[in-house]
C-alpha positions in Angstrom: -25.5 -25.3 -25.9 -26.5 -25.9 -22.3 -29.7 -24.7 -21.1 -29.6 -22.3 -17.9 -30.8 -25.0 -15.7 -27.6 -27.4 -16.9 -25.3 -24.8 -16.1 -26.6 -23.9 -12.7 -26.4 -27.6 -11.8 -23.0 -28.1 -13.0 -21.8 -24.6 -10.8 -23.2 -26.2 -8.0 -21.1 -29.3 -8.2 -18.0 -26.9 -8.8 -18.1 -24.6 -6.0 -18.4 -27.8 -4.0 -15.1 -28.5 -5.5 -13.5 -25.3 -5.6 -14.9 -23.2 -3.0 -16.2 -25.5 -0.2 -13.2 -24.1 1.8 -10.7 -21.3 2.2 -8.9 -20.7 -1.4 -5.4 -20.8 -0.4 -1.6 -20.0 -2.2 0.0 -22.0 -3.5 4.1 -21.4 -3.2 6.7 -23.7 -4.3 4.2 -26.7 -5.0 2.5 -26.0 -1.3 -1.3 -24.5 -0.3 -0.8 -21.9 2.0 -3.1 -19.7 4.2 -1.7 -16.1 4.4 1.0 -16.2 7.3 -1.5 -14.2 8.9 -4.2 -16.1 9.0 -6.6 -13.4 7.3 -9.0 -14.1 4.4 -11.3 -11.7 2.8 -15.0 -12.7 1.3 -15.9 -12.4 -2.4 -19.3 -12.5 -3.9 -21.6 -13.3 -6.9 -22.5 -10.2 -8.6 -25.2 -12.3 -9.7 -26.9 -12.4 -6.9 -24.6 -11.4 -4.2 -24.2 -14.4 -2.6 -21.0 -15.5 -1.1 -18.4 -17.2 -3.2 -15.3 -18.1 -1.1 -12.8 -16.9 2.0 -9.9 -16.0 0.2 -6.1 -15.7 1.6 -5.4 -12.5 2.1 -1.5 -11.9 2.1 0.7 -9.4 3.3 4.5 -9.0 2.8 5.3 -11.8 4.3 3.6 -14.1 1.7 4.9 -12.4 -1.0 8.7 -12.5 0.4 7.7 -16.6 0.2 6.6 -16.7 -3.4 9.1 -14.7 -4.8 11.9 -16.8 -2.9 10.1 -19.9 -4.1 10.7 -17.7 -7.4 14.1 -17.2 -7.3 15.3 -21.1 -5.8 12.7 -22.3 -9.1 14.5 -19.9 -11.9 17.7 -21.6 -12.4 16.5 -24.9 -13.0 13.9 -23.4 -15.1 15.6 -21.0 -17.4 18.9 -23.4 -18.3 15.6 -26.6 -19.4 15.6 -27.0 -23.1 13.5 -24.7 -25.1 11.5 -27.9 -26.8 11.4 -29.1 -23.1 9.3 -26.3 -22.1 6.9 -26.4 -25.3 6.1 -29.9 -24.8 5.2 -28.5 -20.8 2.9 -25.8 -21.9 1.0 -27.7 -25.0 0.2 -30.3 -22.0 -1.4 -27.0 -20.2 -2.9 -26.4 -22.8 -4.7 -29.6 -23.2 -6.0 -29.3 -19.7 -6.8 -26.1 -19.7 -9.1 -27.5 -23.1 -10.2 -30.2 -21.2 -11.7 -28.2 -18.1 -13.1 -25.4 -20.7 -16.7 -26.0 -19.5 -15.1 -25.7 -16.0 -13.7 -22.7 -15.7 -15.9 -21.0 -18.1 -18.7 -21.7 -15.5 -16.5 -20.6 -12.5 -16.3 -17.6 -14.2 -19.3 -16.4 -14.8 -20.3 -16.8 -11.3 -17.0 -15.3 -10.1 -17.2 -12.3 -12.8 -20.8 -12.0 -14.1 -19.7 -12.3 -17.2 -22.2 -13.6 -20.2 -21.8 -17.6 -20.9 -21.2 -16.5 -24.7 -18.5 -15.3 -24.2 -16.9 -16.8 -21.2 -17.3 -20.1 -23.1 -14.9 -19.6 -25.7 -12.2 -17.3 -22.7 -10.8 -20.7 -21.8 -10.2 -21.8 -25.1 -8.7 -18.5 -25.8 -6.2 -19.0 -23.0 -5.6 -22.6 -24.1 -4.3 -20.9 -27.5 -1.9 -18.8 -25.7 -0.2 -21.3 -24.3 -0.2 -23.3 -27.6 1.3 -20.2 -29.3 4.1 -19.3 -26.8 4.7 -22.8 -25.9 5.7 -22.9 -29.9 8.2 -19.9 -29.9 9.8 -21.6 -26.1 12.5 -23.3 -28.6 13.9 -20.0 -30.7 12.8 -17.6 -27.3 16.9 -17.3 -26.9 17.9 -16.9 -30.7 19.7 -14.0 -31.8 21.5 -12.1 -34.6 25.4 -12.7 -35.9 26.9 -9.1 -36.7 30.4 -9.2 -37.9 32.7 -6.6 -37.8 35.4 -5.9 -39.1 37.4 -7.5 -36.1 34.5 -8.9 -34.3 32.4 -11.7 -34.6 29.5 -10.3 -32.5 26.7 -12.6 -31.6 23.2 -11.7 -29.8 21.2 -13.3 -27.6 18.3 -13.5 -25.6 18.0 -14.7 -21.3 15.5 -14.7 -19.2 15.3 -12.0 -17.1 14.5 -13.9 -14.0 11.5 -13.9 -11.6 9.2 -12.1 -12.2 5.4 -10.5 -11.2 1.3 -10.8 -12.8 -0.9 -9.0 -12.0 -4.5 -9.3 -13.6 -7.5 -8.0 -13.7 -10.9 -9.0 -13.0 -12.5 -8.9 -16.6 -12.1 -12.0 -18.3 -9.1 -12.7 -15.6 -8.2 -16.5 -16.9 -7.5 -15.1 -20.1 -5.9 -12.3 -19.5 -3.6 -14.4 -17.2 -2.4 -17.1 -19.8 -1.8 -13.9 -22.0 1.1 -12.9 -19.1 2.1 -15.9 -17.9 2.1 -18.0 -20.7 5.0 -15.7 -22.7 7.1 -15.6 -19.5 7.0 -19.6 -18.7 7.9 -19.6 -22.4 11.0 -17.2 -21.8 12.0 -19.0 -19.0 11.3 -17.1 -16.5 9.4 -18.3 -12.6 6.3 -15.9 -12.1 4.3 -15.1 -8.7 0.5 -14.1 -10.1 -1.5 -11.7 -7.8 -4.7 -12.1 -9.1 -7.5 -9.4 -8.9 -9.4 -9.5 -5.5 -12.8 -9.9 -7.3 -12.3 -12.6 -9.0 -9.7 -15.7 -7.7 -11.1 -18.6 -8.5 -10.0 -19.2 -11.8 -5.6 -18.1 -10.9 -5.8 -20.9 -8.3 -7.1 -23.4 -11.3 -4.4 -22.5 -13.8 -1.7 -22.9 -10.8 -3.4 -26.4 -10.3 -3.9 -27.3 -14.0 -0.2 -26.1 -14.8 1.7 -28.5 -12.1 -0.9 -31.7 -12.6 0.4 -31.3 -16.5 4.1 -31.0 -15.1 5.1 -27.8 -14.3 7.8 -27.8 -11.7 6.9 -26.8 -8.1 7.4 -23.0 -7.1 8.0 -21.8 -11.1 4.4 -20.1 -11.0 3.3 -19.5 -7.4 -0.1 -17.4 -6.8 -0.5 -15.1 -4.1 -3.8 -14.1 -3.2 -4.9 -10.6 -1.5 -5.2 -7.1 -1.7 -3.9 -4.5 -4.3 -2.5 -1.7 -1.0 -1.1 -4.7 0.4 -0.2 -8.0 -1.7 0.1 -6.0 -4.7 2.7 -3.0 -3.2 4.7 -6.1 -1.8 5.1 -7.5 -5.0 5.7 -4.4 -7.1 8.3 -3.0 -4.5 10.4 -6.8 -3.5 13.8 -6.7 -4.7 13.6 -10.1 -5.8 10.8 -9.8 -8.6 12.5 -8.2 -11.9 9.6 -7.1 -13.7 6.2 -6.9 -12.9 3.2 -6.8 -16.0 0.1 -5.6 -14.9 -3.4 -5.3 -16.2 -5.8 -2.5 -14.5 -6.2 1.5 -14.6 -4.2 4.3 -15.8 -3.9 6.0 -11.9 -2.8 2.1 -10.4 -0.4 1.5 -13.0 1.0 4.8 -12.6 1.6 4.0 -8.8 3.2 0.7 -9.9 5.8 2.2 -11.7 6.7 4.6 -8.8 6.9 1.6 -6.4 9.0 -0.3 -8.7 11.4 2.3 -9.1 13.5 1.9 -6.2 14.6 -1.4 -7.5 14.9 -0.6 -11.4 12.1 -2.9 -12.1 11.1 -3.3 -15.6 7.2 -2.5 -15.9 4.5 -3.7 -18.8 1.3 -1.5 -18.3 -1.6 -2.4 -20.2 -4.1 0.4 -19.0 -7.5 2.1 -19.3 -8.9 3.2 -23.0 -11.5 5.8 -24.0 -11.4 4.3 -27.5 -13.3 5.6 -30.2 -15.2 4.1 -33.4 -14.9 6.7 -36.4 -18.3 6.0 -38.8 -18.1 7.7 -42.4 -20.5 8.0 -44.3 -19.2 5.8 -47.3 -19.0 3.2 -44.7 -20.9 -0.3 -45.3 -23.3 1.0 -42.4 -25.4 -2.3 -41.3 -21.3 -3.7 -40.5 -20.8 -0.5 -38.7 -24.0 -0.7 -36.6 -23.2 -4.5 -35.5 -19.5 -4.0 -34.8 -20.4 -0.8 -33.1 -22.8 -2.4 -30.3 -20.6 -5.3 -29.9 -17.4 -3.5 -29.5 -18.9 -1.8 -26.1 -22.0 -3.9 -25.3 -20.0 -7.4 -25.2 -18.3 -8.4 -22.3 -20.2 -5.9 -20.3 -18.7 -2.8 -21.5 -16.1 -3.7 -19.1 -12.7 -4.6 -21.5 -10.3 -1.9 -21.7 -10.6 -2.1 -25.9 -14.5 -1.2 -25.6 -15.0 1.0 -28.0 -16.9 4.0 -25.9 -17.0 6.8 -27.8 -19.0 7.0 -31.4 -17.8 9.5 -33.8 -19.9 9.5 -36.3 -20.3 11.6 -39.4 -23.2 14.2 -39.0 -25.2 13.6 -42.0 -25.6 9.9 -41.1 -25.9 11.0 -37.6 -30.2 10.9 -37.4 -30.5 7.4 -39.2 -27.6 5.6 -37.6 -28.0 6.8 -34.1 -32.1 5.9 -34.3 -31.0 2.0 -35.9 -28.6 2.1 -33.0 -31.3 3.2 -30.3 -33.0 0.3 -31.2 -30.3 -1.7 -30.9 -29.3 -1.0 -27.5 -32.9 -1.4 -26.1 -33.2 -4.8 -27.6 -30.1 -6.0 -26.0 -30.8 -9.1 -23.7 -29.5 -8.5 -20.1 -30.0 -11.6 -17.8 -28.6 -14.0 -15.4 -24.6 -14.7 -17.2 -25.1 -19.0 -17.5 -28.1 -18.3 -19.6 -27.1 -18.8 -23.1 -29.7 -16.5 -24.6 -28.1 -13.4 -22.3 -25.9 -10.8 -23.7 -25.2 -8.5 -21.2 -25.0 -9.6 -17.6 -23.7 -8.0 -14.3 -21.2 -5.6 -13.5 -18.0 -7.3 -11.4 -19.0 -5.2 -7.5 -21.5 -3.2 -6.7 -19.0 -0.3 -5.9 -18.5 -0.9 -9.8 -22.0 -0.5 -10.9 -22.0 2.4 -8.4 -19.1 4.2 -10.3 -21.0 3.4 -13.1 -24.1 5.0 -12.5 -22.5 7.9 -11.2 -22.0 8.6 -15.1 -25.5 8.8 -15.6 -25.9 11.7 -13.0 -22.8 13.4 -15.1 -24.5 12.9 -18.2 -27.5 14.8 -17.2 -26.0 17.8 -15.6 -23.9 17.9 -18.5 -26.4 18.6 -20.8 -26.3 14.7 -22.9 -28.8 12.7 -23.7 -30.0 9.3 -22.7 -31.4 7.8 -25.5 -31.0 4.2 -23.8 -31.1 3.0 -20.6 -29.4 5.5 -18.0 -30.6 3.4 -14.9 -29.4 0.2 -12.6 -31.8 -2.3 -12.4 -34.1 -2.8 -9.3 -33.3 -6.7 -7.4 -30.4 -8.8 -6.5 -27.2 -8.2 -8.3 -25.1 -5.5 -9.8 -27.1 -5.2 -13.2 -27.1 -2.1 -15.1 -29.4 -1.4 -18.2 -27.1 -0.9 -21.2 -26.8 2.9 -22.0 -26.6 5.3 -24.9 -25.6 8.8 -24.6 -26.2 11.5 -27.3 -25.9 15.0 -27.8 -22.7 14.9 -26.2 -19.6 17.3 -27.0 -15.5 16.1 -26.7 -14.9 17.9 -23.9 -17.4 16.2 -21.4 -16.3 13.7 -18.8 -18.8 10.9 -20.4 -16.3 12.1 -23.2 -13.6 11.8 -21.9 -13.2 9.1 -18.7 -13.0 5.7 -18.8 -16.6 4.5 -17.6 -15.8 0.7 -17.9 -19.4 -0.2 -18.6 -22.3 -0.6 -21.1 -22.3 2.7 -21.8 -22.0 4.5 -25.2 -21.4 7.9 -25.8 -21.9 9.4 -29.5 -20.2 12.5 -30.7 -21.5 13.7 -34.2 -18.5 15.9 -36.6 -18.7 17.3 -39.6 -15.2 16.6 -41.2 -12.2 14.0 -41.5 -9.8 16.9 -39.9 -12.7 17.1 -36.7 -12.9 13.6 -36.8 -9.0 13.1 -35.9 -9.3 16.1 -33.3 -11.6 14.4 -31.3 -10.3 10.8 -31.3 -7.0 12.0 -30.0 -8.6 14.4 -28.0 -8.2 12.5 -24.8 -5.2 11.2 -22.6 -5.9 7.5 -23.6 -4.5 5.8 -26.7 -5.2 2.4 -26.7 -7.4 1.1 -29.7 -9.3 3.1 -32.6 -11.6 1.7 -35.1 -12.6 3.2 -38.4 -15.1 2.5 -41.1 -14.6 3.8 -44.2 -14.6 2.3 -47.8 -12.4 5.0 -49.4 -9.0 3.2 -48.9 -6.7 6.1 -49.4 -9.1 8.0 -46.3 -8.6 4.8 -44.3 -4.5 5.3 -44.6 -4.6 8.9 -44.2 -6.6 8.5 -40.7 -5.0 5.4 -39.4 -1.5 7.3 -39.4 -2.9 10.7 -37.6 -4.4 8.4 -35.0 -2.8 8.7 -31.5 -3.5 4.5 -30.8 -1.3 1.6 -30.6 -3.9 -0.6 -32.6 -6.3 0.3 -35.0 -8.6 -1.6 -36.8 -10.5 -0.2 -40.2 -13.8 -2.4 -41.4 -13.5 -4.3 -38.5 -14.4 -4.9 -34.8 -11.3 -6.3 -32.7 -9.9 -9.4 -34.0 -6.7 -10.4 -32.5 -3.9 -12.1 -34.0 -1.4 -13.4 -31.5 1.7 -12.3 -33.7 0.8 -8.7 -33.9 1.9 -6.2 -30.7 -0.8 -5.4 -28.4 -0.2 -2.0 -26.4 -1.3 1.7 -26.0 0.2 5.0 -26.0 -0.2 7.8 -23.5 -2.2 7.2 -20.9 -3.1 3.6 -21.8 0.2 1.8 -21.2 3.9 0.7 -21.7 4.9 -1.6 -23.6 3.3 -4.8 -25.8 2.3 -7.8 -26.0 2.1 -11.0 -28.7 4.8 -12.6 -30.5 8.5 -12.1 -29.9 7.1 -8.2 -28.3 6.2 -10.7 -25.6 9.9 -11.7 -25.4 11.3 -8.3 -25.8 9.9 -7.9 -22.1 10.3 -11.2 -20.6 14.3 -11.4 -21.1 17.2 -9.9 -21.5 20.0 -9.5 -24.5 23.1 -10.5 -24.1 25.6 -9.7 -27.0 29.2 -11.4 -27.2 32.0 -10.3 -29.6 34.6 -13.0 -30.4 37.8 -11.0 -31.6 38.6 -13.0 -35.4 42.5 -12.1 -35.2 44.9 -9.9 -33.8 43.5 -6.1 -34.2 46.2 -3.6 -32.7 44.7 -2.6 -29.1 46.0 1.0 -27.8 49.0 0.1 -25.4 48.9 2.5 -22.7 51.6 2.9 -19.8 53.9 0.4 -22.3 
């Protein structure tokens, strides 16, 4: 594994590369600046030093890429399913190939630990790989016969259509939208997060040096108020999948409505991890501090609320304690760090802010509670205890390394308090009495739910929330269900009497 140093030098040569000037658009196969001739600065939340000038577009760049969208989809949709795969496994091998690359861009860009950044790209590789093998059945359907009908089903793209990520592991997260709908068939314009660009304008680049025709994904740089509203409210784009918070995605499907757009909202989470007693404990304690202490604390599956059963309550929560105070925070490229800086310092603010809650709310801070003194938007990782359901630590999305614990008394409390929030995104649950396991999993208000087990994706399986934390999922053919359309045909098989009126 490289050593700090290494990866610093390599950066270096990279932002020469990628950031030396003004990161541009790129529409129909062109770099663009916006049409008028704005950019906006982003920063290392390392260190606060300046990354790039970005494009910052307005309506008018938008109206461009989603036209390139549209003149692109045609073509695009009617090219043969295998076609398509063989495009998006040769993505996929670049995207392999510049790993290193956009792993290191990212942690710069995001301040997002080098553990885990390294193995994002290859994540996103595999999404491509696993869409790019469903492109050739994406349109298969069903035959259901009648008795005078030969009906026949089928899927169609539904046509252009609109990403927008976020700025937590954003190359990721964008080959999980994008990769489905190039798959489908449909053209895409990405909006990428304002925070963090750098890596949307390397998958435009890597996807049309492996082949992808010019203007079927087009990336359009820029504000969420202005960039963004353009793009959920033009009449062109069909559907729009976005990534982000409850209150934004909420707003998106109000300015979609006007044109009947079809929305995918993956939101915010206040997940919970149940602990029972019976549980294999020293498995609970690791997949407890990775679950919120990896990635920052800031994924939407975190899991940021620990119920845990009160007569474990004293031992597990002092092992944890420890825990959290060893955790290594540090500069994101060295290898040894484990949790590095929040994205902006108006996130670390926001994030702080909780710490003031937490204290006139009568919790505890067991761990951490503070930002830390110097250049960039650190935070020391947190533990709150002696918390109740009903406080905001308890119940808002903090979107940081911060953990508050809830002790109950009974399985029945245990459920209460879980889906005592408006979020419903993931739920995890340690138990080793099976028939327990079954009976909570089904009372849970969560679209996934894992039991033994920190989050472990499988690509088949749907990925979504209920209530507050989205619309919609995502993996496998669920991917597909959004991206297009069915069509169904019936083919009459003889002469059935049809009701003659006027003869």
């Amino acid at each position: 594994m490289p050593a700090l140093e290494d990866n610093l030098a390599r950066l270096q040569e990279l932002l020469a590369r990628h950031a030396a000037g003004p990161v541009l658009n790129r529409i129909a196969g062109e770099d663009r600046p916006a049409a008028s001739g704005r950019t906006f600065r982003t920063e290392s939340p390392v260190d606060g030093s300046p990354i790039a000038e970005v494009a910052r577009s307005g309506a008018e760049d938008v109206d461009a890429a989603a036209r390139a969208a549209r003149a692109a989809f045609p073509e695009w949709a009617a090219m043969d399913g295998a076609r398509r795969r063989d495009l998006l496994h040769r993505i996929a091998d670049a995207i392999e190939a510049r790993a290193e690359e956009i792993a290191l861009l990212e942690c710069w860009d995001t301040g997002q630990a080098w553990r885990f950044m390294s193995k994002a790209a290859l994540r996103g590789a595999e999404n491509f790989r696993f869409f790019a093998d469903r492109a050739p059945s994406a349109r298969d359907g069903l035959a259901l016969p009648s008795p005078t009908l030969m009906n026949i089903t089928g899927r169609v793209p539904i046509g252009p259509v609109g990403v927008i990520t976020p700025w937590n592991t954003p190359f990721m997260l964008s080959t999980w939208k994008i990769a489905p709908a190039l798959a489908a068939g449909c053209t895409v314009v990405h909006k990428p997060a304002e925070f963090s660009p750098i890596t949307a304008r390397l998958l435009v680049e890597i996807a049309e040096e492996a082949g992808l025709p010019p203007g079927v994904l087009n990336l359009v740089n820029g504000i969420g108020e202005e960039a963004g509203v353009a793009l959920t409210e033009h009449p062109d784009i069909r559907a729009i999948a976005f990534v982000g918070e409850s209150r934004t995605g909420s707003q998106i499907m109000a300015q979609g409505a006007p044109t009947l757009k079809r929305v995918h909202l993956e939101l915010g989470g206040k997940n919970p991890v149940i602990v029972f007693a019976d549980a294999d404990l020293d498995r609970a304690l690791d997949a407890v501090v990775f679950m919120i202490y990896s990635l920052n604390g800031e994924r939407c599956t975190s899991s940021s609320r620990l119920l845990i059963e009160r007569t474990i309550a004293e031992d597990f929560v002092a092992r944890l304690t420890e825990r959290v105070r060893r955790l290594k925070v540090g500069h994101p490229l060295d290898p040894a760090t484990e949790v590095g800086p929040l994205i902006h310092p108006v996130h670390r603010e926001k994030v702080c802010s909780y710490f003031r809650i937490a204290r006139e709310e009568g919790a505890t801070i067991a761990a951490g509670g503070r930002a830390i003194e110097g250049p960039g938007c650190y935070v020391e990782p947190t533990l709150l205890t002696g918390a109740r359901p009903e406080m905001r630590i308890a119940q808002e999305e903090i979107f940081g390394p911060v953990l508050t614990v809830i002790p109950f008394d009974s399985e029945e409390e245990a459920i209460g308090i879980a889906n005592g929030t408006r979020y419903g995104l993931t739920a995890y649950v340690w138990t080793s009495d099976l028939t327990r396991g079954f009976r909570v999993t089904d009372r849970l208000e969560a679209g996934m739910i894992w039991v033994n087990s920190e989050n472990v994706r499988h690509l088949p399986t749907p990925f979504g929330g209920v209530k507050a934390s989205g619309i919609g999922r995502d993996g496998g053919d669920y991917s597909f269900d959004f991206y297009m359309e069915h069509k169904h045909v019936g083919f009459a098989t003889g002469r059935h009497p049809i009701p003659r009126l006027g003869a």
